[in-house]
C-alpha positions in Angstrom: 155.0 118.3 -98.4 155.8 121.3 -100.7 156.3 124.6 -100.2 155.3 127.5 -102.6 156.1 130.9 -101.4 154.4 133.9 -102.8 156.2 136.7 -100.7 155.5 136.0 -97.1 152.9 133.5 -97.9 153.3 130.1 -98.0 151.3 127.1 -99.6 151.9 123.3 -98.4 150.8 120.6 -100.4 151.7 116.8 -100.7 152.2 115.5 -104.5 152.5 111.9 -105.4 154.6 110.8 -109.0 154.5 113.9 -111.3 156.3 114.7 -114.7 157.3 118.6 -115.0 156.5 119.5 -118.7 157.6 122.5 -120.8 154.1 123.4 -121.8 155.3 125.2 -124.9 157.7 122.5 -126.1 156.3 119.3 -124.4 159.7 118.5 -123.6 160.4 116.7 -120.1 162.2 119.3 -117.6 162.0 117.6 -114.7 160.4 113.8 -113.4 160.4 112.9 -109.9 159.2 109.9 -108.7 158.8 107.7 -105.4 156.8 104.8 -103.6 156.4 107.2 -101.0 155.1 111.0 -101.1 158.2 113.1 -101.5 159.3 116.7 -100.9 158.8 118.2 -103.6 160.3 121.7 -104.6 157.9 122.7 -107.0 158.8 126.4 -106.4 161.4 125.9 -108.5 158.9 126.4 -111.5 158.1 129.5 -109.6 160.7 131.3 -107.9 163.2 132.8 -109.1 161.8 131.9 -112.4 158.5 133.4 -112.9 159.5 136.9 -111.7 162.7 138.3 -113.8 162.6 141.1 -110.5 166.0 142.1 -108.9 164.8 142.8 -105.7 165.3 140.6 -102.2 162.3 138.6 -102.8 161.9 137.7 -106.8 158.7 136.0 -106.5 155.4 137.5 -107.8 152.4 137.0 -105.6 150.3 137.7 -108.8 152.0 135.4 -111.6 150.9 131.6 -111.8 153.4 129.4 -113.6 153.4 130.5 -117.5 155.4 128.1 -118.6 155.5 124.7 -116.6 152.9 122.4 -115.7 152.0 119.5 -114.0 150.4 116.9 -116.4 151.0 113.3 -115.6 150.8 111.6 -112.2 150.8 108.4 -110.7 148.0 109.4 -108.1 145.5 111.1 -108.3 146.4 114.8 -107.6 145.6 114.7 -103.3 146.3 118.0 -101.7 145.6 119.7 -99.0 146.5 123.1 -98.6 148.0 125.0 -95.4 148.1 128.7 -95.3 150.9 130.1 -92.3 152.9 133.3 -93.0 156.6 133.2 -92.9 159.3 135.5 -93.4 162.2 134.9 -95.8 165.2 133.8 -94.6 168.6 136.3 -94.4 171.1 135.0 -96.3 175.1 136.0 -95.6 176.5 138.0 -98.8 179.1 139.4 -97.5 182.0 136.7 -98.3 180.3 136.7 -101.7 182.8 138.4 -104.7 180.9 139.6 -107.8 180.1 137.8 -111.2 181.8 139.4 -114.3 181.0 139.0 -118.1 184.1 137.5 -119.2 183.3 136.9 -122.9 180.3 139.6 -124.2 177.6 138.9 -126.9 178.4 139.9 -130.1 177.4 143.1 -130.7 175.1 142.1 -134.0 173.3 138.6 -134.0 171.3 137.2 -136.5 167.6 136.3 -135.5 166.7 132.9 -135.2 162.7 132.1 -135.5 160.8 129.1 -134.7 160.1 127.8 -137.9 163.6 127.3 -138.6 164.1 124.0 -135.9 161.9 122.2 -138.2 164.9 121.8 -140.8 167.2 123.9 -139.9 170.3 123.8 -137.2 169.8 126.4 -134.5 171.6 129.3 -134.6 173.0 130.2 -130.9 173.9 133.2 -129.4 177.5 134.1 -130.2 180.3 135.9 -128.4 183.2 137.8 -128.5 186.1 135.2 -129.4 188.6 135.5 -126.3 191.4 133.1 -125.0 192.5 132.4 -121.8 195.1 129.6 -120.4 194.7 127.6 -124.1 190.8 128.0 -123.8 188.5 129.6 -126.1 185.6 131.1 -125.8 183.4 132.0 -128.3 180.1 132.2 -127.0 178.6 134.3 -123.6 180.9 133.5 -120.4 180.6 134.7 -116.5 183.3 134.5 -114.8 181.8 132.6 -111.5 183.7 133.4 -108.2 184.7 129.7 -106.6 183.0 130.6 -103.3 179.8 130.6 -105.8 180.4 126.3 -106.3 182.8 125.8 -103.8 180.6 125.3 -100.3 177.2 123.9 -99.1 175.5 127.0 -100.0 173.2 126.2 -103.4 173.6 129.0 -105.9 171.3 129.6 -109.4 172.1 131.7 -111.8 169.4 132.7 -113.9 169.6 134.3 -117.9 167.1 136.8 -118.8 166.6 138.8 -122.4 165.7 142.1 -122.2 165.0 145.3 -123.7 167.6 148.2 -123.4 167.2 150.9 -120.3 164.6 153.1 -121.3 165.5 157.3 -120.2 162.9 156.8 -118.0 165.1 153.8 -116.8 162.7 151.0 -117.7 163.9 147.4 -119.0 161.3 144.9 -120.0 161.3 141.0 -120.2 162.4 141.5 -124.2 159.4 139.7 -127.0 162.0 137.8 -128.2 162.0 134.6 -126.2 164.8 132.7 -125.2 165.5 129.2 -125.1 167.9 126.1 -124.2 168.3 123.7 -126.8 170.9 121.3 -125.4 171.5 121.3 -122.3 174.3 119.1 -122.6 176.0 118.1 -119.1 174.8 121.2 -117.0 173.9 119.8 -113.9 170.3 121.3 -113.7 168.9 123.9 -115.9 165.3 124.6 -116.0 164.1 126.7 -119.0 160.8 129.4 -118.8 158.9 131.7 -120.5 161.1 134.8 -119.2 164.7 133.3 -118.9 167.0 130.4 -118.1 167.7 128.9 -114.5 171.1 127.3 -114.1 172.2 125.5 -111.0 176.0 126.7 -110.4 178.5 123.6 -109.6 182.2 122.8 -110.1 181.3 120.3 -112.8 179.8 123.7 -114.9 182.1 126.0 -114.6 185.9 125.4 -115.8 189.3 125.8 -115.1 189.2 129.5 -115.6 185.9 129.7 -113.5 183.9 130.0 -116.2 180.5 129.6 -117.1 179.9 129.3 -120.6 176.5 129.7 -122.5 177.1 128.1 -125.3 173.5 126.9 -126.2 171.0 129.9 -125.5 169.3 130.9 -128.8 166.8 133.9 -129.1 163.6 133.0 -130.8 162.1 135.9 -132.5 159.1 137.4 -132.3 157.6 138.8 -135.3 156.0 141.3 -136.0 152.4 140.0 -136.3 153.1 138.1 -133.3 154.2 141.4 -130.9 150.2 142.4 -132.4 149.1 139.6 -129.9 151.9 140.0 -127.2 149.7 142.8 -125.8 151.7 144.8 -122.5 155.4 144.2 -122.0 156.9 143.0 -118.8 158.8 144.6 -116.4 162.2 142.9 -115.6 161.9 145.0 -112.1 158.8 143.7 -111.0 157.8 140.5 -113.4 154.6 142.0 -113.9 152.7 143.5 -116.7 153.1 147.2 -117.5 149.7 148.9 -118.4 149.3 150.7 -121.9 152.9 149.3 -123.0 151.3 148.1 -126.3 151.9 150.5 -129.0 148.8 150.4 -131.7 151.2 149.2 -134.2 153.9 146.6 -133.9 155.7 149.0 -136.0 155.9 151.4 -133.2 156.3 149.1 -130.3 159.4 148.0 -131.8 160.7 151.8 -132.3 159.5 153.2 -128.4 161.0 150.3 -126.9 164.1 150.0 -129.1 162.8 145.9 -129.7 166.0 145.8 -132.1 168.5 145.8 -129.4 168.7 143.2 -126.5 170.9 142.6 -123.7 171.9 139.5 -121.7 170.9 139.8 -117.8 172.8 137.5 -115.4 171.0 137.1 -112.0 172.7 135.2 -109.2 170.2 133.7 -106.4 171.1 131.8 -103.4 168.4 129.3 -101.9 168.1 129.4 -98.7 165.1 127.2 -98.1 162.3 124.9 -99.5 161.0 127.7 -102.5 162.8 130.4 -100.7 165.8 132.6 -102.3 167.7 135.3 -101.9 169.1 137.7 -104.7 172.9 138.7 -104.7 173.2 140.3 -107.8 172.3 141.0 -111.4 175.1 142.7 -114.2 174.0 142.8 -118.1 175.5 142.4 -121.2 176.7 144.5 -124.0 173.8 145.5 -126.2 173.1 143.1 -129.2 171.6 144.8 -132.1 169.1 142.5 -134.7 170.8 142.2 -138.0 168.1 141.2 -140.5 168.6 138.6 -143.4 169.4 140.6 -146.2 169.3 143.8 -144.6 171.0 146.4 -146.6 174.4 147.0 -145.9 176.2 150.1 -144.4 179.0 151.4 -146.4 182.3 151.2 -143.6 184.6 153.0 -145.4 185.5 153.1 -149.2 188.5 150.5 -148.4 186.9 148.3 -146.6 183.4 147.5 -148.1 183.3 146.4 -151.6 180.7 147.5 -153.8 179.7 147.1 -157.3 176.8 148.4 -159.2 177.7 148.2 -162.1 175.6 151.6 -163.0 178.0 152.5 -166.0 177.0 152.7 -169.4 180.8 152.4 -170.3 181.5 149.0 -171.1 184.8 147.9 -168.8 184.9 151.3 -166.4 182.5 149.3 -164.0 184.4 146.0 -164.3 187.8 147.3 -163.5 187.4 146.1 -159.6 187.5 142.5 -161.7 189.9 140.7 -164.0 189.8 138.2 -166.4 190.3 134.8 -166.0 191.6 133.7 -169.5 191.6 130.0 -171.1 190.7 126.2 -170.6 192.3 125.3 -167.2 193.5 122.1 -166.5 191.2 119.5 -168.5 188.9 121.9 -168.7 188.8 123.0 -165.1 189.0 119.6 -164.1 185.4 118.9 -165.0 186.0 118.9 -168.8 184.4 122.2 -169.3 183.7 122.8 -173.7 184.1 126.9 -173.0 187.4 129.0 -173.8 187.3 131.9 -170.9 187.5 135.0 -173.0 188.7 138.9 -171.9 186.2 139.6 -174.9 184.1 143.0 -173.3 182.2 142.6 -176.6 180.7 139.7 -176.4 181.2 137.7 -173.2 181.8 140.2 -170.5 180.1 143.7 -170.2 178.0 146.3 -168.0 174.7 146.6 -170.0 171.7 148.6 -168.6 173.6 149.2 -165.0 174.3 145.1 -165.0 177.2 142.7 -165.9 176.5 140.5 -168.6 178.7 137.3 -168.6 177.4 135.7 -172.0 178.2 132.2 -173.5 178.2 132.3 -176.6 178.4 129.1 -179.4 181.3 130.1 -181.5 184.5 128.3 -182.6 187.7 129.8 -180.4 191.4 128.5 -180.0 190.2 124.8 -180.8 186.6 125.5 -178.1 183.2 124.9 -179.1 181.7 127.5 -176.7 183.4 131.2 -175.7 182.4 132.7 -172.0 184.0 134.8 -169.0 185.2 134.3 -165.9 185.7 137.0 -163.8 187.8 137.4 -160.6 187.7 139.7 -158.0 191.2 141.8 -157.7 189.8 142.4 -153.5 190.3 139.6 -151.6 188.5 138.5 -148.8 188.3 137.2 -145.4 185.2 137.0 -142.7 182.2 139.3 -143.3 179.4 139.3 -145.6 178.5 139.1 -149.3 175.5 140.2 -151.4 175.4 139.1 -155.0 171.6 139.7 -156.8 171.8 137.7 -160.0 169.2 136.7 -162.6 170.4 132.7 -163.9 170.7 131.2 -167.2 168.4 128.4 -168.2 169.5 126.6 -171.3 170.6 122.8 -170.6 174.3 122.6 -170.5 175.3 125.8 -168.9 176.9 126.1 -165.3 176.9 129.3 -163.7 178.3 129.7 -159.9 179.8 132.4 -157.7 183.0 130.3 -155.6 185.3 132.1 -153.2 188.9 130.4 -153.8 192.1 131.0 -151.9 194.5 133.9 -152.5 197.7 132.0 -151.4 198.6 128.4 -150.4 198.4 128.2 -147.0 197.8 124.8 -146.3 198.9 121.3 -147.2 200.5 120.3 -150.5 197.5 121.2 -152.9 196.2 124.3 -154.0 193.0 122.6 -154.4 191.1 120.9 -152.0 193.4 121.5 -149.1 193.1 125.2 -149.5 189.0 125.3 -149.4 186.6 126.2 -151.5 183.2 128.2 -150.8 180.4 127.9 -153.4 178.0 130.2 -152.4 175.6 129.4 -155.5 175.8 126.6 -158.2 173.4 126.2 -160.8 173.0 123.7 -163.5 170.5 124.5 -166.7 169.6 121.2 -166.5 168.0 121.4 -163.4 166.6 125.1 -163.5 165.0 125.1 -160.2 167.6 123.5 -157.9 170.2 126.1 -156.3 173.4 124.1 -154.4 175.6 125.4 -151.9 178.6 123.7 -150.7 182.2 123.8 -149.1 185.4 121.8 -150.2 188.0 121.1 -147.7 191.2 118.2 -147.4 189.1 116.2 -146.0 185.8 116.5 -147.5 185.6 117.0 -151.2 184.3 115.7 -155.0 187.2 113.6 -154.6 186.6 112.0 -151.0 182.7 111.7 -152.3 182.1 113.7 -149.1 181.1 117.3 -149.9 179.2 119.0 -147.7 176.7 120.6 -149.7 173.1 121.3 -149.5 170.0 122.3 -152.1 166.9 124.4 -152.3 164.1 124.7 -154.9 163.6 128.5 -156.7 161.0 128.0 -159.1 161.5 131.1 -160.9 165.4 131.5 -160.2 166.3 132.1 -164.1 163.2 134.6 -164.4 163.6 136.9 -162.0 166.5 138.3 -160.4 167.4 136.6 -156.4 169.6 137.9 -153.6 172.2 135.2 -152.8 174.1 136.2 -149.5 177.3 134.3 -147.6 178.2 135.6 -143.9 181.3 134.1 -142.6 183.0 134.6 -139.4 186.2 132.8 -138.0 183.5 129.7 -136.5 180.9 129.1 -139.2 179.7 129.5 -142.9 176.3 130.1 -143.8 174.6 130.7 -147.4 171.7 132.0 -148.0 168.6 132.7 -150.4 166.4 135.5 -150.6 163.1 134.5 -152.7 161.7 137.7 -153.1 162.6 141.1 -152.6 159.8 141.9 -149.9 160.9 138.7 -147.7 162.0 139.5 -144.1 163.6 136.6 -143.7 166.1 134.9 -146.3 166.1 130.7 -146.8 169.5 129.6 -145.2 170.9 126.3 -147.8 174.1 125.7 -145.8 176.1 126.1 -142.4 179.4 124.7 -142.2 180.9 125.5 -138.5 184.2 125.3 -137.2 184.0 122.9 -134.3 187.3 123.4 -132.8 188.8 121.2 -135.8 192.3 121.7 -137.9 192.8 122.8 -141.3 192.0 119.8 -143.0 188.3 120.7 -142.0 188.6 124.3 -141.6 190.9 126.3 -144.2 188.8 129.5 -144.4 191.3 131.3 -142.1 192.7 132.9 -145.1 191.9 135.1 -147.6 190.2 134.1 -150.5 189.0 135.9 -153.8 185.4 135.8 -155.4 185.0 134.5 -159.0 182.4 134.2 -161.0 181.5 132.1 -164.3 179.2 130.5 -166.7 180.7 127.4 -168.1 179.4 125.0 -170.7 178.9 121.9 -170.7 181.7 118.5 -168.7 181.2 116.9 -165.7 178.5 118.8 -163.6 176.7 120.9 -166.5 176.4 117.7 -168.3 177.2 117.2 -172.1 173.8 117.9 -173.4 173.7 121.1 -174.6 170.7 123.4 -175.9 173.1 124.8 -178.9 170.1 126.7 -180.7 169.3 128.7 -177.6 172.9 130.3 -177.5 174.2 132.7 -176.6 172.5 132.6 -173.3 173.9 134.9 -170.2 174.2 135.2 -166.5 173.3 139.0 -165.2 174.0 140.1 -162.1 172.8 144.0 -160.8 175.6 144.3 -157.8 178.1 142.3 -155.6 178.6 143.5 -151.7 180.8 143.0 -149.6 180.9 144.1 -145.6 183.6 142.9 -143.6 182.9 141.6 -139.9 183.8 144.9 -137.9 186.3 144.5 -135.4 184.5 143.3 -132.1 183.0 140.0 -134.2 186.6 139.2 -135.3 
């Protein structure tokens, strides 16, 4: 027999073999199987889950499962139901200490959407980085009190997005869904529609009593899907609210503030087949969206860097920048035909509120080819960069924006040990492939292991592109924006952390941004499209927005 309480109602039923599937995955939650009919606590897919309330009994009598169903069996479906009425059990709370947040959300996180887990790794929740007893933490944490996991009393703990408190002190179920997407060695964790339900053991919580939430990821809801969401949900009741839907998604998301979410952490105790008890429910810090390729605040005039390049004089606008002069070593090491000029004539300028970097086929200091290479004086470390560029597209050329160290931290080389971050390499020769990639000890041209990754822009050398880098002290990523309308920018690379040394990680430091057109070696290749000289890379701005303070 099972037992499904709605309020004081309670439905009996026998099951034989089922399967529990996530009806908007198809991925298995939960198999149960016997020779002999078992009890079965199917409730679980009901209660606490499919009302978000915070009151003593968090079961709707109106909702049906949204999210689970039964599908497979290895009998055919035989119940009979019993209707009795039955009170809830009182459960003893008073030995009971409270949760606490110990490591909050950060306060901006990117948005993840569903088509990205098609190609694409998923992009959790992060926290505040803290430290405690040698640990870190750098995604959600509760601090769980041990008499939560420490006695024959079963505790949940359940993990619910929502909206911001209204003035008229409203929270809804937020659009935005939430999801698991490895649960890893949690004990039992059951995933919903409206939140996450995690069983609350020794074995998940650590030496700190800890619980981290290191896999939750917040699926977002566009805006032509919020025009089907209809009314929002109340996270007091788990019910519908009448006339919630705004007659544009547009002003949904401004009423209800859809931008900012918050984390809600609701304890339960069970205290009998389908029958539980709420302790007690805190919330996060508020997380506000930060769009892909959103425009950036200015922070202050020190901290953000910011160049327009808007003047009609021909160095004032390139004075944030110097001049990387010469051959380098072997030609850069890849055998490059170009001298580096500080020429603001011909290779480097600001033309039409752009800097031109132009190559140009001309006879210099024993070169076949003059160009520029320009460094940032700034350096650099965790935050985000903007550069909008327009590439060149005669076979031969190499143009790329790479962020190299300032100092020599690490190891006995400047180069790899130090890292490398290539936000955008492009090769004439292949005028439609944009490669992003990282260079570390131990994975680099010279290992044959760089991690790199490439995307197609048909029209990259036509029309001008937005390529964006956001790096924090745990990951890399690069990005793409196609076009300017886009919402959403193409992500080419991630490169995370891990927990590993410097050998894998050196981007600790502080690095400086350079950019470049180079002709011909190694990577541009050594057939060159001399009639189609001089040929230039233009670029309208470069930003810069450091990660504030509470995302270092």
């Amino acid at each position: 027999m099972s037992s499904l309480i709605m309020d004081d109602l309670i439905m009996e039923y026998d099951l034989c073999d089922y399967s529990v599937i996530d009806a908007s995955t198809g991925v298995q939650q939960l198999s149960l199987k016997s020779a002999e009919t078992k009890m079965v606590e199917l409730a679980l897919s009901q209660s606490p889950l499919s009302s978000p309330g915070v009151g003593d009994s968090p079961i709707s009598d109106t909702e049906s499962p949204d999210s689970f169903a039964v599908i497979s069996h290895s009998n055919s479906l035989n119940s009979e139901y019993i209707l009795s009425c039955r009170k809830q059990q009182n459960s003893n709370i008073q030995n009971l200490r409270n949760i606490e947040i110990f490591a909050q959300p950060q306060s901006t996180q990117r948005p993840c959407y569903a088509s990205d887990f098609s190609d694409k790794p998923p992009r959790y929740i992060r926290g505040v980085r803290k430290e405690l007893n040698g640990k870190t933490y750098k995604h959600p944490a509760v601090r769980i009190p041990d008499t939560y996991f420490n006695s024959n009393r079963i505790f949940y703990i359940r993990v619910t997005l929502t909206t911001v408190e209204l003035e008229d002190g409203r929270r809804y179920i937020h659009p935005n869904s939430l999801e698991i997407v490895n649960r890893g060695s949690r004990s039992e964790v059951l995933s919903y529609s409206k939140g996450i339900l995690y069983r609350i053991t020794g074995n998940d919580v650590d030496s700190n009593e800890i619980m981290i939430f290191d896999n939750l990821v917040a699926i977002k809801c566009k805006q032509r899907q919020l025009e089907d969401y209809g009314d929002l949900i109340s996270f007091q009741t788990g019910k519908r609210c009448p006339n919630t839907a705004a007659k544009t998604p547009k002003q949904m998301i401004a009423d209800y503030q859809l931008q900012k979410s918050q984390l809600a952490f609701s304890v339960f105790e069970r205290v009998g087949q389908g029958q539980w008890q709420h302790i007690e429910t805190i919330f996060s810090d508020v997380m506000q969206e930060e769009k892909e390729g959103q425009n950036m605040r200015t922070i202050s005039a020190k901290s953000v860097f910011y160049d327009k390049f808007r003047s009609t004089n021909k160095t004032s606008d390139v004075n944030q920048w110097e001049f990387v002069q010469g051959t380098g070593e072997n030609g850069w090491g890849t055998g490059q035909k170009q001298y580096y000029t500080v020429n603001v004539d011909k290779n480097a300028r600001c033309e039409n509120g752009r800097v031109i970097i132009e190559a140009r086929k001309e006879n210099y200091k024993g070169c076949e080819y003059t160009s520029a290479r320009l460094r940032s004086k700034q350096s650099f470390r965790y935050g985000r960069f903007e550069i909008r560029a327009k590439l060149p597209s005669i076979k031969g050329t190499w143009s790329s924006f790479v962020l190299r160290p300032a100092v020599h931290t690490y190891g006995h080389a400047m180069w790899p040990d130090n890292g490398e971050i290539n936000l955008m390499s492009h090769l004439g020769r292949d005028p439609t492939t944009i490669r992003s990639s990282v260079c570390t000890k131990s994975s680099n041209p010279l290992q044959n292991n760089t991690p790199f990754n490439t995307t197609k822009i048909l029209d990259a050398t036509i029309h001008f592109k937005t390529y964006t880098l956001i790096w924090s002290p745990d990951e890399i990523e690069m990005f793409v924006r196609l076009n300017d309308g886009d919402k959403d920018d193409r992500r080419i690379l991630i490169w995370e952390k891990q927990d590993r040394d410097w050998q894998f990680w050196p981007f600790d430091q502080e690095f400086h941004l350079e950019i470049f057109l180079a002709v011909g070696g190694d990577d541009a290749g050594n057939e060159i499209d001399d009639h189609q000289f001089p040929e230039r890379l233009e670029i309208e701005y470069v930003r810069f927005k450091p990660m504030g303070e509470d995302e270092d």
